[in-house]
N, C-alpha and C positions, 0 to 999 in steps of 0.2 A: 581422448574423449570420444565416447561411441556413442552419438544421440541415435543410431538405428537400431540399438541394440533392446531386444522383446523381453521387457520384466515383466513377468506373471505376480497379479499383486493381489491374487484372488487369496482368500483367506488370512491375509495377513494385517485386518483391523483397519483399512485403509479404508477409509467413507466414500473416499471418491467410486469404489467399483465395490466395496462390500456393505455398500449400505443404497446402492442406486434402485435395486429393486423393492425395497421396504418405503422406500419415500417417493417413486415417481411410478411403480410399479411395471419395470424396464428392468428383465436380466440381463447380469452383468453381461452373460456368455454371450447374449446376443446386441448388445445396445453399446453406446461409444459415448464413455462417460466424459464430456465437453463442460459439467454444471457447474464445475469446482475450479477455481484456479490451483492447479496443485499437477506438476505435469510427471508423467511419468520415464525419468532422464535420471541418472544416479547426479551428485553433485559432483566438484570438482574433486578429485584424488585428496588435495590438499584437506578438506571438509569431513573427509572419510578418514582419513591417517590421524585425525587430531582428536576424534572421537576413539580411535582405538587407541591409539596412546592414554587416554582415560582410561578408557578401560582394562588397559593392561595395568594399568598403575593400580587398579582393583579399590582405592580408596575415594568414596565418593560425599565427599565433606562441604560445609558451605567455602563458594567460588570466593576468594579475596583476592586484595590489588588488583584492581581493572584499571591499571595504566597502561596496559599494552592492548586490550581489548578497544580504552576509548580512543588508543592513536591509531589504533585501525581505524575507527570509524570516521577518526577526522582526516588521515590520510587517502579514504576512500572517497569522499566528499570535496575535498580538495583537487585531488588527482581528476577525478570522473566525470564532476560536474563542477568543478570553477567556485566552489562553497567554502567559504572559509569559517571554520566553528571554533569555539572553545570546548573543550573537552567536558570543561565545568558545567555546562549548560547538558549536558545527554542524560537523561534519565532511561532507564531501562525497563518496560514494562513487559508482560504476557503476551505479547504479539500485539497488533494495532486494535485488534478488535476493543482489547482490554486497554489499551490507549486509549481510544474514543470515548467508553466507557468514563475513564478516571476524567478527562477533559470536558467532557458534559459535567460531573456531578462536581469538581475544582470550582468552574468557571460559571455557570445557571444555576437558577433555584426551580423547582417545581413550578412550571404550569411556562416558565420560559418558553417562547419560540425558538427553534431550532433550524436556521437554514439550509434546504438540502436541492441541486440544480437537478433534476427525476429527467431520466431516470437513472439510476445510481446505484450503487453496493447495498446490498439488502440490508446489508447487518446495519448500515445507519441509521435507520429509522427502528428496526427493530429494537438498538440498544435506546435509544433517544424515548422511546414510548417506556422501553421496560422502567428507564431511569423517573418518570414522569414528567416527561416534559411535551412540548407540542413539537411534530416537524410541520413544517411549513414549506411547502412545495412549490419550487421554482422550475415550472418546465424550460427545456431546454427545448428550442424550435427546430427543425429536421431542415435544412436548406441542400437542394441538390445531393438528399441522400447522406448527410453528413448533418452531426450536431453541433449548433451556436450556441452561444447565449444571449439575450434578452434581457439587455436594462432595463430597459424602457419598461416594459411589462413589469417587471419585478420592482422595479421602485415604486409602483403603483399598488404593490401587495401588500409593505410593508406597513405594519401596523404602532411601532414603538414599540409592539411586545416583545420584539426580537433581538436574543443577549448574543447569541454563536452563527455562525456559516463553518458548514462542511464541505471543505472544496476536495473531489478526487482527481488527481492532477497527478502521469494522464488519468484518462476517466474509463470509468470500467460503469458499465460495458460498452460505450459506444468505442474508442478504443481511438480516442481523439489525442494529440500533445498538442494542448493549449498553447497557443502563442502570445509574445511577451505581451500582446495590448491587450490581448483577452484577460492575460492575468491582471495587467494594468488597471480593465477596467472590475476585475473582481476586490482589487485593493481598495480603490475608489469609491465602491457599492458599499464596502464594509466601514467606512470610513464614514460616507454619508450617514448610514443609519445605524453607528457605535455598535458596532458587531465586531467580538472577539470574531479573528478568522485562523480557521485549523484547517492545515494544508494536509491532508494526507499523499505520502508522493511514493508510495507502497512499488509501484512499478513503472518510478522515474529510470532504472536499467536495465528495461526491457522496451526497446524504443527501436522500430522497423528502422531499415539504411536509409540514408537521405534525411532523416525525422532527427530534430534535437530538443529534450526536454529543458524547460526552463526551470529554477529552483528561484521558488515563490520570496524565498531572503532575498534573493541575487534582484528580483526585479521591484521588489518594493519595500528597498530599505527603512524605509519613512515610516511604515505602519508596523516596529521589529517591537511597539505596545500592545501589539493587541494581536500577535503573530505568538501562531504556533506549528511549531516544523512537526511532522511523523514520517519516520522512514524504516524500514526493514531491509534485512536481507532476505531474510523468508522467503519471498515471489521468487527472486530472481536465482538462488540457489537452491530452488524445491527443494526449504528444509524447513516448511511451516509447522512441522510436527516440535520445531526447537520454540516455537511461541517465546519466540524472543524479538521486540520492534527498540522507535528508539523516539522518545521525545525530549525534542530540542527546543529548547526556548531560551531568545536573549535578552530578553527584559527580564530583572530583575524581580520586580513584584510579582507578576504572572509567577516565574519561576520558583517564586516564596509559598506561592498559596499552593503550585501545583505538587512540590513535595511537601507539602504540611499534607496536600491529602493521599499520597502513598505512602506516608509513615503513618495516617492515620489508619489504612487500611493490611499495614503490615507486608506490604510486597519486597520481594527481593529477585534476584533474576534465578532463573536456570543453568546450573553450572555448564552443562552438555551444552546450551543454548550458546552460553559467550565462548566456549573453546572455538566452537562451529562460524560463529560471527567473527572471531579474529582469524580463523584459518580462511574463511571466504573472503574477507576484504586484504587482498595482498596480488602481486604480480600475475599468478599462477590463476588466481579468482578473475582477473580483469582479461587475461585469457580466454578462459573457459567462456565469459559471459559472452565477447566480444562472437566468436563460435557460434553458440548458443542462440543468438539475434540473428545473425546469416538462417542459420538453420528452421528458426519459428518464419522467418520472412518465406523458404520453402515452403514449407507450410500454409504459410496462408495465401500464396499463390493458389497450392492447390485447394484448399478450400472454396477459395472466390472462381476458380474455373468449375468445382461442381456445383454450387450455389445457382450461377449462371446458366446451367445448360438445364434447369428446372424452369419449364415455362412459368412466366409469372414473376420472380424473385429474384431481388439483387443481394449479394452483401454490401454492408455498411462500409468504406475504405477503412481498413487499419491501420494506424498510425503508429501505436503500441499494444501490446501483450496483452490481453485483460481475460477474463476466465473461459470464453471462446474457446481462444486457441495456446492450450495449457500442450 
């Protein structure tokens, strides 16, 4: 693995650097595309051989048996974070955005409240408004340069109009890994005021040394009614162009209603998508990944020393990866 090695990604449809100067009005030549979580690192060998093995096979037909695609996923989750799943419970969607999507319109009806701790991943309010529903903004409070959260305040916000909470977990962009009582007390928020809670944990491995992410199942078994897991490989193998995520849910009805509405909406996965997902989650992936976190922690070292030597200006401490420092 060579993370120093210099890909030129100019002209090859990549938004992150061929589309910066049309939307921020920033050429590419000259500007240092930071906007995107999307880093510019080949994936692991294994990721890249499994896609050309498709391709050499030349025949490009719908993906079936995904029994060794979902033992990837439960053996990645088992292994990496201490998660123990049924394979049964994984649905397969378009990447997370389009998770969020299907889990708002499953679970709310129009004009729902939509919980979201701001500030946050853009696209969640975006898809939440496009869907019609309301977000409902819980700031998160800035303590000593780092972000909390704020019961107190937000149980005071809530109105009974609110059916969902969108928890980013870590959080993007403050670049926090929530701790077990943080999450504790987000299970407890959701619980007081009967809020489905959807954990998006999109860049649970990509997590600075010393830092360990928690998995929202693991800490608040109790609430596994009104729990919904989303995870990717996407971030952590910059291979988001596979718009492949993964919703897990182990309640039973939840899980009734939420494939009643992807079969009513006719999805099915990306064949390139799950070859790429099963060659990533394996020995050779938890390699590379392990690599990959030393190497962004460089990084934001050097970031945070020129951040600081601009009168005025601190960075935020990093805890986790978040579109920063791609």
């Amino acid at each position: 693995m060579n993370f120093d090695e210099e890909i030129n990604r100019f002209g090859t449809h990549s938004v992150k650097w061929d589309m910066m100067e049309r939307l921020y009005g920033v050429p590419a030549e000259r500007g240092i595309a930071m906007w995107v979580a999307d880093m510019d690192f080949r994936p692991p060998a294994c990721v890249q051989a499994a896609v050309e093995r498709v391709a050499a096979h030349g025949i490009y037909g719908y993906y079936g048996d995904d029994a060794a695609y979902l033992e990837a996923i439960r053996w990645w989750m088992e292994t990496r974070h201490g998660w123990q799943i049924n394979p049964a419970h994984i649905f397969t969607t378009h990447g997370l955005v389009n998770g969020t999507g299907l889990v708002v319109d499953a679970f709310t009806k129009p004009g729902d409240g939509v919980v979201l701790m701001t500030p946050v991943y853009h696209a969640f309010a975006r898809t939440i408004r496009a869907a019609g529903r309301r977000v409902v903004e819980c700031p998160l409070k800035q303590v000593a340069g780092r972000y909390e959260m704020d019961f107190d305040a937000w149980d005071g916000q809530m109105t009974g109009g609110e059916r969902m909470l969108i928890l980013c977990s870590p959080h993007n962009p403050g670049g926090r890994v929530w701790s077990e009582a943080e999450l504790r007390g987000v299970a407890d928020f959701c619980k007081r005021h009967d809020l489905i809670l959807v954990s998006d944990e999109i860049h649970h491995d990509l997590v600075m040394p010393g830092q360990t992410h928690h998995i929202m199942a693991n800490v608040a078994p109790d609430i596994a009614d009104r729990l919904v897991m989303m995870t990717a490989a996407t971030k952590t193998f910059n291979i988001a162009g596979a718009h492949t995520g993964n919703v897990i849910i182990a309640d039973d009805a939840l899980r009734a209603a939420f494939g009643t509405k992807m079969m009513a909406l006719g999805i099915s996965p990306n064949t390139f998508g799950l070859h790429m997902v099963q060659a990533a989650y394996s020995p050779e992936g938890a390699a590379w990944v392990d690599a990959l976190n030393l190497y962004l922690d460089g990084n934001r070292k050097i970031f945070d020393a020129g951040i600081a030597a601009i009168p005025g200006l601190a960075s935020m401490p990093l805890e986790a990866r978040n579109s920063r420092h791609g």
